[in-house]
C-alpha positions as CSV (number, residue, x, y, z in Angstrom):
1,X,10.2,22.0,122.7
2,X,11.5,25.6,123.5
3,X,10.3,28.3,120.9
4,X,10.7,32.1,120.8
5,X,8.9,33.6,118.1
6,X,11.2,37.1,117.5
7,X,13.4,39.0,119.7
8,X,15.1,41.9,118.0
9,X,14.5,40.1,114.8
10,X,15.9,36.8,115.4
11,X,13.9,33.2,116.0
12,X,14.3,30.0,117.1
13,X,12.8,26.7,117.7
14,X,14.7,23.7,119.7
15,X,13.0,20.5,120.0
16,X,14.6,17.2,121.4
17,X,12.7,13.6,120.8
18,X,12.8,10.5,123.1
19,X,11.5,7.6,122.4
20,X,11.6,3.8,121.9
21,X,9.4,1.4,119.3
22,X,9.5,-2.1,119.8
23,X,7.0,-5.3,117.8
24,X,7.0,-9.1,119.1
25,X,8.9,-11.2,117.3
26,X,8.0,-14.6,116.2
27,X,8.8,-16.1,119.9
28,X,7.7,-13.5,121.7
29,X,10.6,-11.1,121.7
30,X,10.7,-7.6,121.8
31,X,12.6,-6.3,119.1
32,X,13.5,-2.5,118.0
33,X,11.4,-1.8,115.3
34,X,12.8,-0.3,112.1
35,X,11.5,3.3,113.1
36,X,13.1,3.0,116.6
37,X,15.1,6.2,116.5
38,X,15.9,6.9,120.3
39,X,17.2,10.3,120.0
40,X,16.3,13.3,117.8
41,X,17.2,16.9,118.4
42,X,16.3,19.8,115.8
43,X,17.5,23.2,116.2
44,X,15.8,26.3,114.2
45,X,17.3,29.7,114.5
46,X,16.9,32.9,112.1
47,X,16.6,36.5,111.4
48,X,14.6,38.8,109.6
49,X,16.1,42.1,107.9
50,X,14.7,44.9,106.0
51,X,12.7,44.2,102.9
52,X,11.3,41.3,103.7
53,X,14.5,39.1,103.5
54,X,14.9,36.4,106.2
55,X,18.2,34.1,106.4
56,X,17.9,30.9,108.1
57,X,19.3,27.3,109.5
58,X,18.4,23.9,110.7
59,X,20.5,21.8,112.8
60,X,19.2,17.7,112.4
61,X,21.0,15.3,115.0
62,X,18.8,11.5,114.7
63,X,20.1,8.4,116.3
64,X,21.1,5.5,114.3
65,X,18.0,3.5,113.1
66,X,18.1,-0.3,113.5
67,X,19.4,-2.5,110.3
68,X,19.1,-6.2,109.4
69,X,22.6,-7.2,108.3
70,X,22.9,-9.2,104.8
71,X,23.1,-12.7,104.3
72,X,26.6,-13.0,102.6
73,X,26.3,-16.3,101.7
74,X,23.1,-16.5,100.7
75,X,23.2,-13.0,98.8
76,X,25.8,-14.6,96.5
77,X,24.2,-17.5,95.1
78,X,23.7,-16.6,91.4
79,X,19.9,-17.5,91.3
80,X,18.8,-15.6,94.5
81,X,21.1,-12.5,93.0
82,X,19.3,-12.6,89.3
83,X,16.1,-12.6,91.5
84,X,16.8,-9.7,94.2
85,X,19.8,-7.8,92.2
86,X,20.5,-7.0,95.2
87,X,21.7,-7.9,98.4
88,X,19.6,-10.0,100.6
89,X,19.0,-9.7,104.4
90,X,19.4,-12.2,107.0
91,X,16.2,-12.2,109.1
92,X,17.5,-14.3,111.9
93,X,19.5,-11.0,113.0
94,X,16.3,-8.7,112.2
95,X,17.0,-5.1,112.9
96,X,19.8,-6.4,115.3
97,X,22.3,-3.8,113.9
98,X,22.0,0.3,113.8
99,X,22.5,2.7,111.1
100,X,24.9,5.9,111.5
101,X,24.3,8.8,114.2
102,X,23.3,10.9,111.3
103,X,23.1,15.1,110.9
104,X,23.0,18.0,108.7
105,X,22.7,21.5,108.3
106,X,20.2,22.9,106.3
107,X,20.2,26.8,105.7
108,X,17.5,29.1,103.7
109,X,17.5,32.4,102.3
110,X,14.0,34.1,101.2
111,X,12.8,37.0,100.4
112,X,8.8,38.3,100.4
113,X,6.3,40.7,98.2
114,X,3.5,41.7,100.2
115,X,0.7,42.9,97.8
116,X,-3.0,43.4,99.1
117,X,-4.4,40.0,99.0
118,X,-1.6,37.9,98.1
119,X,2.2,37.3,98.5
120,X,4.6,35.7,97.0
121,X,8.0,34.1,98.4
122,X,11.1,33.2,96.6
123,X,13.5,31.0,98.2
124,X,16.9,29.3,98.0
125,X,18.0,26.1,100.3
126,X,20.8,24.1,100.7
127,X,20.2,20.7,102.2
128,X,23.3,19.0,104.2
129,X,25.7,21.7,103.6
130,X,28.6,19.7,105.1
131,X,28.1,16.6,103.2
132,X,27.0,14.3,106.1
133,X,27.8,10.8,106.2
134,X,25.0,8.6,105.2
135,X,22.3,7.0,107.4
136,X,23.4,3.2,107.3
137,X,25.8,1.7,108.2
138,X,25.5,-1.5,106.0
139,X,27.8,-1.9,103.3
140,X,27.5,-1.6,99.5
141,X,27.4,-4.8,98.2
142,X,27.6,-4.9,94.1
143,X,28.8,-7.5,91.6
144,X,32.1,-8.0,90.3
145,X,31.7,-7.6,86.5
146,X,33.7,-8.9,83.3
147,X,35.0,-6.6,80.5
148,X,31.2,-7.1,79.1
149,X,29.4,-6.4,81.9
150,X,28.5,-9.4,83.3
151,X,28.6,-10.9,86.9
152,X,31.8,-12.8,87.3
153,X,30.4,-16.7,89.2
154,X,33.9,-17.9,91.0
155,X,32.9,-21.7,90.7
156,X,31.0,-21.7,87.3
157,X,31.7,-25.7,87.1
158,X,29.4,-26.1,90.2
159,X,25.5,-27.3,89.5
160,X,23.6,-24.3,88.1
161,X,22.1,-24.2,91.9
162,X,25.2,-23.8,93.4
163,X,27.0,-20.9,91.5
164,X,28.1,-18.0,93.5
165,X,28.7,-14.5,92.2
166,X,31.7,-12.7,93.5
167,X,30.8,-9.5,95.3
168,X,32.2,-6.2,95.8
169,X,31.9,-4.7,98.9
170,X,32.4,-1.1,99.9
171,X,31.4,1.9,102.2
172,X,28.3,4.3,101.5
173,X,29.4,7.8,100.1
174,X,28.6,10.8,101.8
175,X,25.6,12.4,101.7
176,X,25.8,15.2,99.2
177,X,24.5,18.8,99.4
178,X,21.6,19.5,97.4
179,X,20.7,22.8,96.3
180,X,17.5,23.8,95.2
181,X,14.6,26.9,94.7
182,X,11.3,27.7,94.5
183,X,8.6,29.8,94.9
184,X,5.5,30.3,97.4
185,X,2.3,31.7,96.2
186,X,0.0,32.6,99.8
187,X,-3.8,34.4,98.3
């Protein structure tokens, strides 16, 4: 981590992240765990100005973190989907997959009052600002629905235990920027 506090009214903060995390599986093996991010890297940089108003950003750059991919077959059997409503994963490939490289931009304006025991700061973010793509890299798996809404089974003669749903599958949208405010009360 690398930090200067204020040189002719600027800041910044870079940090970078290493690491590995790994659990025994049932045989023995190491495997990533699920918060096995290898890489993360934050950059902070800003400046004050008259009046108490600071403008800011934050730079986020994480490694993918491991995913268990689904069971497709298994995910469309009618009575395990009615059960889950979801897709289900196929733990023989546990967290044998990564998620997206993801990053985002975050930036902040605020401005301060300064009384004589207390202050109060009003600010205004805006998470992700260039719509990053979203952290996984699995992809969207919904039902294929009738005109009524329900979940369309592609072999409904079959034994009741042997349906299968038909599934949609899709890519993850974007990540979307999020706006948002608040205040600060410091006494």
């Amino acid at each position: 981590m690398a930090q200067k506090r204020t040189l002719n009214d600027f800041y910044g903060i870079a940090s970078y992240t290493f690491g590995q995390s790994k659990f025994s599986d049932i045989n023995g093996d190491l495997k990533p765990s699920s918060w096995d991010s290898r890489h993360i890297l934050s950059l902070t940089a800003g400046k004050y100005f008259n009046r108490n108003w600071n403008f800011g950003a934050r730079f986020r750059l994480q490694s993918g973190l491991p995913e268990t991919p689904y069971d497709f077959e298994r995910s469309q059997i009618v009575n395990v989907w009615n059960i889950a409503n979801l897709p289900v994963s196929d733990y023989t490939l546990l967290n044998s997959g990564r998620g997206n490289l993801v990053h985002q931009l975050d930036i902040r304006a605020e401005k301060k009052w300064i009384f004589n025991k207390w202050q109060i700061t009003f600010y205004v973010d805006v998470v992700n600002v260039y719509d990053s793509k979203k952290p996984s890299a699995l992809p969207v798996i919904t039902l294929e629905r009738d005109a009524n809404g329900n979940g369309i089974i592609f072999n409904p003669s079959a034994p009741q235990n042997e349906q299968m749903y038909q599934l949609n599958f899709g890519e993850a949208d974007r990540s979307t920027p999020l706006p948002y405010f608040g205040f600060i009360f410091d006494f």
